[in-house]
Backbone as a chain_set.jsonl record, in Angstrom:
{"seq": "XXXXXXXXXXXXXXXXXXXXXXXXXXXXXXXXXXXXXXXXXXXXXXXXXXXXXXXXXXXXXXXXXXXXXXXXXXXXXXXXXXXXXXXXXXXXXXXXXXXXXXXXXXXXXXXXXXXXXXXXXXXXXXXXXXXXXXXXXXXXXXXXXXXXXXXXXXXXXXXXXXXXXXXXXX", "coords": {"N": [[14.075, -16.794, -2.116], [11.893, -15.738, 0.137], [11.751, -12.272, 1.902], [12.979, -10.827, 4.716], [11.401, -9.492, 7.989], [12.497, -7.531, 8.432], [13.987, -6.502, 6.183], [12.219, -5.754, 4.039], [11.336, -3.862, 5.688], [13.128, -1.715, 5.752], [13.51, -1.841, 2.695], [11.323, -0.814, 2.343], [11.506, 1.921, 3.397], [13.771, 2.935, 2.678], [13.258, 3.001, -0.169], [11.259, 5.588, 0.173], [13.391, 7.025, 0.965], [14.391, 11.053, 2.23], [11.768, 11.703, 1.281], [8.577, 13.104, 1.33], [5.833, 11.179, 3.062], [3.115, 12.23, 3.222], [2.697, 13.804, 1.011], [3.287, 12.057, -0.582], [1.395, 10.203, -0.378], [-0.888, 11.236, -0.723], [-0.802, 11.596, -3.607], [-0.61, 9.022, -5.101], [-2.965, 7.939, -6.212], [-3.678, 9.5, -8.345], [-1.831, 9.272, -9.908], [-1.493, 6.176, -10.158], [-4.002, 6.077, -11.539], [-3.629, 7.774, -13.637], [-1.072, 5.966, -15.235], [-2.593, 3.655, -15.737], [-4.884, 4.506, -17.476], [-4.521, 4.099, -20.114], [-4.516, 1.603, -20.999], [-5.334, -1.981, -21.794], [-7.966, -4.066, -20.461], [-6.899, -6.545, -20.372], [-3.885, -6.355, -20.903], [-3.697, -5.399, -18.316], [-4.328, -7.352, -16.961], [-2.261, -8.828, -17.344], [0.133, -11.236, -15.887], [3.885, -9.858, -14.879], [5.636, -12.126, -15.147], [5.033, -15.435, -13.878], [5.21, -16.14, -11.358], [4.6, -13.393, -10.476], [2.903, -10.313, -9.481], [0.522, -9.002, -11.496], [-0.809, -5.851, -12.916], [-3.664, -5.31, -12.423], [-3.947, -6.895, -10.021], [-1.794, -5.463, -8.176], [-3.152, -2.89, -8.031], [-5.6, -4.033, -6.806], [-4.949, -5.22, -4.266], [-3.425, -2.503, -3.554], [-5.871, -0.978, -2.684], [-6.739, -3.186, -0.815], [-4.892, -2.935, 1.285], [-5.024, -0.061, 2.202], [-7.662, -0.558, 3.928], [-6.769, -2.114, 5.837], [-4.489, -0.242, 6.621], [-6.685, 1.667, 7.894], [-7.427, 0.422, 9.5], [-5.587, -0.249, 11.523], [-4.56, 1.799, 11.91], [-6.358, 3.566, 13.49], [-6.857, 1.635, 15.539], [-4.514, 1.779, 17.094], [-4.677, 4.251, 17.98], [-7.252, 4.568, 19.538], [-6.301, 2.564, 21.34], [-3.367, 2.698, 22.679], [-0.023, 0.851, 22.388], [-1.633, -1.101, 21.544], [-1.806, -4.541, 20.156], [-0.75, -5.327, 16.593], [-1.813, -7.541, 14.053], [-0.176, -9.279, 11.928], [-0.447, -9.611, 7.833], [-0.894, -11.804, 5.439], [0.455, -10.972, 2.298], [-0.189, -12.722, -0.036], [-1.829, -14.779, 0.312], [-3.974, -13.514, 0.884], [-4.33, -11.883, -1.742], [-4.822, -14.328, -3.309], [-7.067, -15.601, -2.171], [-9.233, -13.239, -2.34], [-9.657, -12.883, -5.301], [-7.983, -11.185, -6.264], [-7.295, -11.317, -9.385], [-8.95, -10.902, -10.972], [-10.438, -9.066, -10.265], [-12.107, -5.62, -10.522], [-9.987, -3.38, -12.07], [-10.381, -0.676, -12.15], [-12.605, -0.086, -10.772], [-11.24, -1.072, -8.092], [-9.305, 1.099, -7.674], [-10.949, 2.999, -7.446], [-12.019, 2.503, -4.894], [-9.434, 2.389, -3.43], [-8.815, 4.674, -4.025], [-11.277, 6.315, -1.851], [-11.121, 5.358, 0.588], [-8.174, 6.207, 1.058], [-8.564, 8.924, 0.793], [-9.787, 8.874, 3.566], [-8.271, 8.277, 5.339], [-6.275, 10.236, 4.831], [-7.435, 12.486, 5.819], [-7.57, 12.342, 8.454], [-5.394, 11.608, 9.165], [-3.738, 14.272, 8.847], [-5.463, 15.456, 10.734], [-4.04, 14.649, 12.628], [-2.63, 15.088, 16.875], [0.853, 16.149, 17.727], [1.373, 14.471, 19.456], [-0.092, 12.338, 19.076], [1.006, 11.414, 16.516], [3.072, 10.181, 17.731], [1.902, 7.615, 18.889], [1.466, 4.17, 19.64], [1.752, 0.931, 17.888], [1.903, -2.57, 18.493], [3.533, -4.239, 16.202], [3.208, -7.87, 15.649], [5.317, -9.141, 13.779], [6.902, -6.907, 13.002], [7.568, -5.362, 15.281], [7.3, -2.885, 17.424], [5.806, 0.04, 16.54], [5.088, 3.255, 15.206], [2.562, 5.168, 14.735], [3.876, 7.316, 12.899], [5.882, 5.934, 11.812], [4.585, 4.006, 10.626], [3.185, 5.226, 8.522], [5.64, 6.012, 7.139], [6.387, 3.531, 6.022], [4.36, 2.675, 4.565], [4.358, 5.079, 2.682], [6.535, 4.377, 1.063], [5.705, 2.034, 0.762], [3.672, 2.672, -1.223], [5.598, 3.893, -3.268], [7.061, 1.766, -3.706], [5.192, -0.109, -4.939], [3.842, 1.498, -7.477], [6.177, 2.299, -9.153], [6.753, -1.075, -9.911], [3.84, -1.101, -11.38], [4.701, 0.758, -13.247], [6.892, -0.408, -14.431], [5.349, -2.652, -15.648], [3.981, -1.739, -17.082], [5.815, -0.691, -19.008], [6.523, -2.497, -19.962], [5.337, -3.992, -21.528], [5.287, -2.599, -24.174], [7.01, -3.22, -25.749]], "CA": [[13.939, -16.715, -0.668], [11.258, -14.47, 1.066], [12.678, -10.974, 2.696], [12.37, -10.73, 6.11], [10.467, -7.809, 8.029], [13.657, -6.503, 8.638], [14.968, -6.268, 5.183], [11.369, -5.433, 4.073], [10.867, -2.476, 6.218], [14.215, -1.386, 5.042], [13.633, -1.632, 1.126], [10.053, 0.572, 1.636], [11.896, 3.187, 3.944], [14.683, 3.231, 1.481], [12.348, 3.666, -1.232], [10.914, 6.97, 0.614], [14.251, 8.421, 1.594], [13.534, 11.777, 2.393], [10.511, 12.512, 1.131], [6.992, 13.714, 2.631], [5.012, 10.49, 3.092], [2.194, 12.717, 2.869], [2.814, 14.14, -0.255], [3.629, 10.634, -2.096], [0.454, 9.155, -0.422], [-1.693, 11.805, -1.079], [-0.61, 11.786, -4.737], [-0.673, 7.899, -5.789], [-3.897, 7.37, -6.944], [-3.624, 10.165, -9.816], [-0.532, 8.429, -10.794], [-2.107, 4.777, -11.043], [-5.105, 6.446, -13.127], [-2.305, 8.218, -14.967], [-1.104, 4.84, -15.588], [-3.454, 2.515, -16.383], [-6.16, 4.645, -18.138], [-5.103, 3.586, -21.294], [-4.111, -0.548, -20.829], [-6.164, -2.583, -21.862], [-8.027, -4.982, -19.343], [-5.853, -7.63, -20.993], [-2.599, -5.623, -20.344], [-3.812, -5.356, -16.724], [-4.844, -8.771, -16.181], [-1.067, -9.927, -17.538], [1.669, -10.702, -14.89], [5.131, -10.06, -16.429], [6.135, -13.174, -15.045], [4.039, -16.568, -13.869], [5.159, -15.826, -9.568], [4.886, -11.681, -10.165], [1.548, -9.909, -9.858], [0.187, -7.89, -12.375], [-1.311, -4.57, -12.259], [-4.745, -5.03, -11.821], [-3.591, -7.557, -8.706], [-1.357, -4.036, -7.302], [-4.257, -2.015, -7.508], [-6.559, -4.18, -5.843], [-3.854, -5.351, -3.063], [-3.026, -1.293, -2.635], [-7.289, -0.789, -2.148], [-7.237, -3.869, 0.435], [-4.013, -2.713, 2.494], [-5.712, 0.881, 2.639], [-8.371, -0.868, 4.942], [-5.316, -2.018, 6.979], [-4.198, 0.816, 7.087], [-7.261, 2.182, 8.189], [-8.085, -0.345, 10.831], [-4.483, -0.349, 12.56], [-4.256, 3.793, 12.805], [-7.758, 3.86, 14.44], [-7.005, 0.59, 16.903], [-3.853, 2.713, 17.956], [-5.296, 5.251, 18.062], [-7.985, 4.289, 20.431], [-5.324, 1.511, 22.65], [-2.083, 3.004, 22.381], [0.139, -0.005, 22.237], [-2.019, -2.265, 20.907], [-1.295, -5.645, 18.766], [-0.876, -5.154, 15.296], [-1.546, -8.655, 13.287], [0.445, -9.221, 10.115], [-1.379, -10.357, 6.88], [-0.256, -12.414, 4.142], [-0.665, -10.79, 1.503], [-0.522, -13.316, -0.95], [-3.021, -15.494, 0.661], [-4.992, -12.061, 0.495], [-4.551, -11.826, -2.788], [-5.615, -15.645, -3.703], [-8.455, -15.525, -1.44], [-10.023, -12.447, -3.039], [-9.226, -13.026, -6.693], [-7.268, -9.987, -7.007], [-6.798, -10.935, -10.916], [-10.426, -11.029, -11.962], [-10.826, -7.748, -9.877], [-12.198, -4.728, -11.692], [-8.733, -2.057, -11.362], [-10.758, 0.585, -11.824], [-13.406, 0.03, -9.072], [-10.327, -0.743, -6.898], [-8.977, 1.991, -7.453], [-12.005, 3.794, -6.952], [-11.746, 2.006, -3.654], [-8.499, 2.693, -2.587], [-9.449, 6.433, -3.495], [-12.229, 6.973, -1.347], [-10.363, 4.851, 1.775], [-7.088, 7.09, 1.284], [-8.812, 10.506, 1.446], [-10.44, 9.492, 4.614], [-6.924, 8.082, 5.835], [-5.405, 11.351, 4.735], [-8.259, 13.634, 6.474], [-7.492, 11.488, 9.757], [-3.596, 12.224, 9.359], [-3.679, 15.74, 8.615], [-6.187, 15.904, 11.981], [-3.631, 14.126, 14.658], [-1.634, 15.944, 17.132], [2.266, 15.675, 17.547], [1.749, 13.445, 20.296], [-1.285, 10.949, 18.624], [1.923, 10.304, 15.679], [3.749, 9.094, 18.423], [0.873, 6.399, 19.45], [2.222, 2.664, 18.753], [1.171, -0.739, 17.79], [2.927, -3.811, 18.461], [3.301, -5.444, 15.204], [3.858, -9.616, 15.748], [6.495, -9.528, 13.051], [8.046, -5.903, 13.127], [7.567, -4.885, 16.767], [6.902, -1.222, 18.194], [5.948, 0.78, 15.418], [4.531, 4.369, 15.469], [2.058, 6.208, 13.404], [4.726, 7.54, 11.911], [6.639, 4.517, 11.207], [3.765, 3.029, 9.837], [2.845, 6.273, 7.282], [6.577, 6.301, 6.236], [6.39, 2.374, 5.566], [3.369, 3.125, 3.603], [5.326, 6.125, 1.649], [7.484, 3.482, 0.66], [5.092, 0.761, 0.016], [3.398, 3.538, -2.07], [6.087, 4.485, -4.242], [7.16, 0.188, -5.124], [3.835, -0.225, -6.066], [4.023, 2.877, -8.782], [7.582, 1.185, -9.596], [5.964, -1.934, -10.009], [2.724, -0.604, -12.769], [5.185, 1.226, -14.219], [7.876, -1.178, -14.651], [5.055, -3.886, -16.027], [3.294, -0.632, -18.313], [6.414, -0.062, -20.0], [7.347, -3.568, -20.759], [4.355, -4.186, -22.59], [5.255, -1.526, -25.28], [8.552, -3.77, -25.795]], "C": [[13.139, -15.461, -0.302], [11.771, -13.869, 2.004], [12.123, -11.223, 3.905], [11.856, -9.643, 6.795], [11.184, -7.028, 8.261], [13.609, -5.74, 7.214], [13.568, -5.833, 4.33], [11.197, -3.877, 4.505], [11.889, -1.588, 5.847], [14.453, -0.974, 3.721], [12.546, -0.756, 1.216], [10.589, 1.673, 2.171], [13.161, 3.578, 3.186], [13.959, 3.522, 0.155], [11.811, 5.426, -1.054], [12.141, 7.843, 0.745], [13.759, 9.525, 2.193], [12.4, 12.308, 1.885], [9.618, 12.344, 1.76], [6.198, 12.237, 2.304], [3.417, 10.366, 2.712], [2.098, 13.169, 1.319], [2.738, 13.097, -1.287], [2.003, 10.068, -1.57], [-1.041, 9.839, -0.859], [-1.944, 12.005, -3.097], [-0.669, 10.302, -5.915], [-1.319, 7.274, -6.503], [-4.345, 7.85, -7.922], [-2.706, 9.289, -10.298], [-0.84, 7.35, -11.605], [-2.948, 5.394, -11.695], [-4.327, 6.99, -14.136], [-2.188, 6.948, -15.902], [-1.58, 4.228, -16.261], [-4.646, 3.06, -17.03], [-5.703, 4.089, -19.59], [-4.798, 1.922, -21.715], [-5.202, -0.81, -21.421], [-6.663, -3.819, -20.739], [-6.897, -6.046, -19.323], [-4.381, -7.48, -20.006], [-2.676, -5.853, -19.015], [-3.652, -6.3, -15.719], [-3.553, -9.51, -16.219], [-0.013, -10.275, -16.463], [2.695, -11.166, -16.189], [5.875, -11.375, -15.616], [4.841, -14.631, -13.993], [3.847, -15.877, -12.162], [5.013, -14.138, -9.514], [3.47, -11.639, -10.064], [1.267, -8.936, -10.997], [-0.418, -6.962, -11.774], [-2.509, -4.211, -11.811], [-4.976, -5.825, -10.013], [-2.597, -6.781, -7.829], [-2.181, -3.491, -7.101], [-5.098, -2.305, -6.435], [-5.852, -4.755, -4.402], [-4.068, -3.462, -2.625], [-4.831, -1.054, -1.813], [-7.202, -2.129, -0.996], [-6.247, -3.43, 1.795], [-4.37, -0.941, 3.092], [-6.483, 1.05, 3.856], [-7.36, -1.418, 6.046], [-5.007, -1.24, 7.45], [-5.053, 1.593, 8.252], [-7.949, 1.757, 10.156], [-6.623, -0.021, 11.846], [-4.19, 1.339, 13.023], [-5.635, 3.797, 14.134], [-7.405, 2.858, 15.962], [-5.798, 1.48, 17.798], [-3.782, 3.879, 18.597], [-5.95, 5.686, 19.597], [-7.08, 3.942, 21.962], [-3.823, 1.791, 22.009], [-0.951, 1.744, 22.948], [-0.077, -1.689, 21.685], [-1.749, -3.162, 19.548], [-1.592, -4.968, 17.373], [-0.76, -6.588, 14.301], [-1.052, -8.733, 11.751], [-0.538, -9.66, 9.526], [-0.132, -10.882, 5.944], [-0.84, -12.135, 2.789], [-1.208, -11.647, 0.211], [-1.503, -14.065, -0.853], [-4.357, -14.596, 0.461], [-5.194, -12.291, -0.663], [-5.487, -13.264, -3.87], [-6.84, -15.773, -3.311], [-9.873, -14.283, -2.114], [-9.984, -12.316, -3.978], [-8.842, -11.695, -7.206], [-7.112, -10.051, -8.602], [-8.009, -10.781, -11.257], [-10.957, -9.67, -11.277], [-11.216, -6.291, -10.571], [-11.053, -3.764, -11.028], [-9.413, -0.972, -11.306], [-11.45, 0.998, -10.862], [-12.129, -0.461, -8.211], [-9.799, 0.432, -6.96], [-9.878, 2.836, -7.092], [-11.947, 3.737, -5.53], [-11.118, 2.569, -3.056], [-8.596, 4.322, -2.932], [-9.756, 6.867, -2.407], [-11.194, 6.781, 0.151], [-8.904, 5.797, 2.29], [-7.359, 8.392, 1.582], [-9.129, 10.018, 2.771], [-9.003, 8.848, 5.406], [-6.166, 9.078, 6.106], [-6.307, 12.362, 5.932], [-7.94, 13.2, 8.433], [-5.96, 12.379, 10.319], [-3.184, 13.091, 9.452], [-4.497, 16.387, 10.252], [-5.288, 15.659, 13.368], [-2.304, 15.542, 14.975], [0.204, 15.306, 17.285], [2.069, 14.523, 18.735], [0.668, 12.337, 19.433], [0.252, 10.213, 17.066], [2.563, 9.587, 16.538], [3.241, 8.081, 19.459], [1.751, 5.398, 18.489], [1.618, 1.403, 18.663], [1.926, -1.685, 17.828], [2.719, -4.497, 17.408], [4.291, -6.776, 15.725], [4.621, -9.824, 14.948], [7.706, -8.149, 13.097], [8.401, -5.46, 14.229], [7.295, -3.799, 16.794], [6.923, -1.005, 16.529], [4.332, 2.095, 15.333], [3.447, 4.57, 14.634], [3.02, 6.946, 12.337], [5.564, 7.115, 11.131], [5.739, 3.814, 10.228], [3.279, 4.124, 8.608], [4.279, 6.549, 6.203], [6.778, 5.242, 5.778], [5.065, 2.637, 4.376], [3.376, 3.734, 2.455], [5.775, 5.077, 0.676], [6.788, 2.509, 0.101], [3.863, 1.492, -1.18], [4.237, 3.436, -3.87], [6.779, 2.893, -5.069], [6.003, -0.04, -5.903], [4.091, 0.357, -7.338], [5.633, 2.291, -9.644], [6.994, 0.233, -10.302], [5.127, -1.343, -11.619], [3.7, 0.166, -13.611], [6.286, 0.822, -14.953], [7.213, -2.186, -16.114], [4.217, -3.073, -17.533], [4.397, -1.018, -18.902], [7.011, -1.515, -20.683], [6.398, -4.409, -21.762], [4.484, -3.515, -24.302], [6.616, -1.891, -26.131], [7.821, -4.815, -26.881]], "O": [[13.606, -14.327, -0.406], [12.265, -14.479, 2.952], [11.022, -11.727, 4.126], [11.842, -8.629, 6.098], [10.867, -5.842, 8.359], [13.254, -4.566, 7.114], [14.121, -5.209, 3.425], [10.972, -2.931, 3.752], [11.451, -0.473, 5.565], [15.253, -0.093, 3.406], [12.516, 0.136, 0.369], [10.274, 2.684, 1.544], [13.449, 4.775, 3.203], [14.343, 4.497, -0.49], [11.944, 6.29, -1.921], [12.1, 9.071, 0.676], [12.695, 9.343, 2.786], [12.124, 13.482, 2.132], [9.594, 11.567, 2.714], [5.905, 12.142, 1.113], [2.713, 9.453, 2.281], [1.243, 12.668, 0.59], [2.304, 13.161, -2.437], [1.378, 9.473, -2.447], [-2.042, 9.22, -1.22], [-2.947, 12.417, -3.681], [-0.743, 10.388, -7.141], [-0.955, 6.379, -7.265], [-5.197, 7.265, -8.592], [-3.017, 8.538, -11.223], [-0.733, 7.196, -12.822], [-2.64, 5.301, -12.883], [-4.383, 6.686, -15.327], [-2.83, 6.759, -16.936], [-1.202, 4.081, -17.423], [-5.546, 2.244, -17.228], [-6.615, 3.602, -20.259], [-4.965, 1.377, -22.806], [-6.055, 0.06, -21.601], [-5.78, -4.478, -20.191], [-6.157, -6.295, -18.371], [-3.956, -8.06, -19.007], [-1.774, -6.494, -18.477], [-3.244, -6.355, -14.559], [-3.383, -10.517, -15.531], [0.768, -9.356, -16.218], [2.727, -11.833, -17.224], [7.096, -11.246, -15.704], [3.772, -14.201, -13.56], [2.836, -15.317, -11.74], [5.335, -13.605, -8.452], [2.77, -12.588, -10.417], [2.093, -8.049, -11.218], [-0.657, -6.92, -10.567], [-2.725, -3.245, -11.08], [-5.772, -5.498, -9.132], [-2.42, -7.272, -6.714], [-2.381, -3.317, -5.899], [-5.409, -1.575, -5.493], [-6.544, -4.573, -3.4], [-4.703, -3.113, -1.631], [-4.966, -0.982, -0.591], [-7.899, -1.796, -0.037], [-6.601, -3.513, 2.971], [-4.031, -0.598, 4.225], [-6.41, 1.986, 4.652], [-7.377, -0.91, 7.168], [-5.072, -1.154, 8.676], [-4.53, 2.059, 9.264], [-8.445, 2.257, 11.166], [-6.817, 0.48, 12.953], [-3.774, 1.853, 14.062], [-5.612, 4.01, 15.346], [-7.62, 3.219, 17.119], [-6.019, 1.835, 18.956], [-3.056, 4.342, 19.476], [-5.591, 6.516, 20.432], [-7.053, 4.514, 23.052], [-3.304, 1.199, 21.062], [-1.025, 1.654, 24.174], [0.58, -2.716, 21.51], [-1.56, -2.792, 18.389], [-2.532, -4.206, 17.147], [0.336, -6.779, 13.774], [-1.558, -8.288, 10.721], [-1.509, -10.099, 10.143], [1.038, -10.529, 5.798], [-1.85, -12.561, 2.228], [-2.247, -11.432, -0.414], [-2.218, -14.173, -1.849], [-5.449, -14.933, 0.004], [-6.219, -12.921, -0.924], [-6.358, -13.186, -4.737], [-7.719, -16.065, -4.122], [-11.073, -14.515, -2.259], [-10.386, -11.163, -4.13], [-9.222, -11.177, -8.256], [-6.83, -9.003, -9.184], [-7.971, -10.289, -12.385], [-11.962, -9.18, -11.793], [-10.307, -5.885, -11.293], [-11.065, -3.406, -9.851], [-9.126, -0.181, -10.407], [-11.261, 2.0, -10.173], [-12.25, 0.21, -7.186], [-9.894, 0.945, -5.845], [-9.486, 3.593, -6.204], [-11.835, 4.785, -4.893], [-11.553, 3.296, -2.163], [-8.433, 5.132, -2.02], [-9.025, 7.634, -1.78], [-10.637, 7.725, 0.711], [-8.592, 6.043, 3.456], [-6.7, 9.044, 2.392], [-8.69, 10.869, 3.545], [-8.983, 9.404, 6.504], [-5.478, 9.172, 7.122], [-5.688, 12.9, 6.85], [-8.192, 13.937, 9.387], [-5.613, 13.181, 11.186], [-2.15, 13.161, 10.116], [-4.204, 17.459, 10.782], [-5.458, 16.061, 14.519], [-1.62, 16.318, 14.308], [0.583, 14.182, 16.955], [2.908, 13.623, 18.702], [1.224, 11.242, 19.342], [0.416, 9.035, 16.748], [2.721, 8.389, 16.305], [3.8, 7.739, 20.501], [2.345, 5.506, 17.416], [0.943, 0.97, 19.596], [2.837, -1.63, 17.002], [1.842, -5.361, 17.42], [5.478, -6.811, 16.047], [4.998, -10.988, 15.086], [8.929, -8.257, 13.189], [9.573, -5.1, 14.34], [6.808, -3.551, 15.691], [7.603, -1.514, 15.638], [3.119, 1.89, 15.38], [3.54, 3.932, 13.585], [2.805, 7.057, 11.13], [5.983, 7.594, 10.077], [6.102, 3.182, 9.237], [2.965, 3.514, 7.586], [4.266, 7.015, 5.063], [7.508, 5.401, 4.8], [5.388, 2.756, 3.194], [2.783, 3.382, 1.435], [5.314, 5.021, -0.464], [7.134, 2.061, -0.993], [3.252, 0.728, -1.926], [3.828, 3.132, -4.991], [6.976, 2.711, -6.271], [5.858, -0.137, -7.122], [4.558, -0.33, -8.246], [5.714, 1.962, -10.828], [6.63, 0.573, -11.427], [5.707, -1.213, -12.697], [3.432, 0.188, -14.812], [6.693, 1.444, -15.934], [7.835, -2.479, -17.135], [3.954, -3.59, -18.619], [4.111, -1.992, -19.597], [7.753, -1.597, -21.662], [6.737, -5.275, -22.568], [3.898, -3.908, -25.311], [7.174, -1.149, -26.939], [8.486, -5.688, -27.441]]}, "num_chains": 1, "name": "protein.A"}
């Protein structure tokens, strides 16, 4: 049974607990190169199960939800309240052949996209975090709601590659 955006937004902000959002998001994409520099494409390309994704289909998912990211801070930015449309990401993922994706140019990707995410974040004032977007499945949700969901959807990911790394070595 698929989570709902409740129980969803719940497991990534429970994932973050307290920690700095900034700190984990600024730090994720050493980690995955940590990671996966020495896999083999193979390794990358495997899911550990038929319905799971593998790791080169995390990487290039985290590089496409980056641009999400990027588009929904800026639109709130701009129109404070404005819609926020969900994605699916699995349809995402089918649609852009996340498995045949090179991980390393995504990650390259979601590099470049996260510094200028971070340089953005580090620039707003205390009132621009508390700009909001109406997401159509979660409802009201801040800049800051949406960077500590992020934290969180950060640190499963890294869970995730490192769950599917170490079971390879099994």
């Amino acid at each position: 049974m698929q989570e709902t955006a409740k129980e969803y937004t719940s497991r990534l902000l429970g994932y973050l607990g307290d920690k700095d959002p900034i700190e984990i998001m600024s730090s994720t994409q050493k980690k995955i190169k940590k990671l996966i520099k020495s896999a083999s494409k193979k390794e990358l390309q495997k899911r550990p199960k038929p319905d799971k994704w593998c790791v080169a289909e995390i990487v290039a998912h985290l590089a496409e939800v980056e641009t999400v990211l990027a588009y929904r801070m800026r639109m709130i930015l701009s129109v404070n309240g404005t819609p926020i449309q969900s994605m699916d990401q699995d349809l995402w993922m089918k649609n852009a052949g996340y498995l045949i994706a090179d991980p390393v140019a995504a990650l390259e990707y979601f590099k470049v996209q996260r510094e200028q995410n971070l340089v953005l974040l580090n620039s707003l004032t205390k009132e621009q975090w508390s700009q909001y977007g109406m997401h159509d499945e979660r409802g009201k949700e801040s800049i800051t709601h949406i960077v500590n969901l992020y934290g969180g959807h950060d640190l499963n990911h890294l869970m995730q590659i490192e769950a599917i790394l170490n079971g390879r070595k099994k």
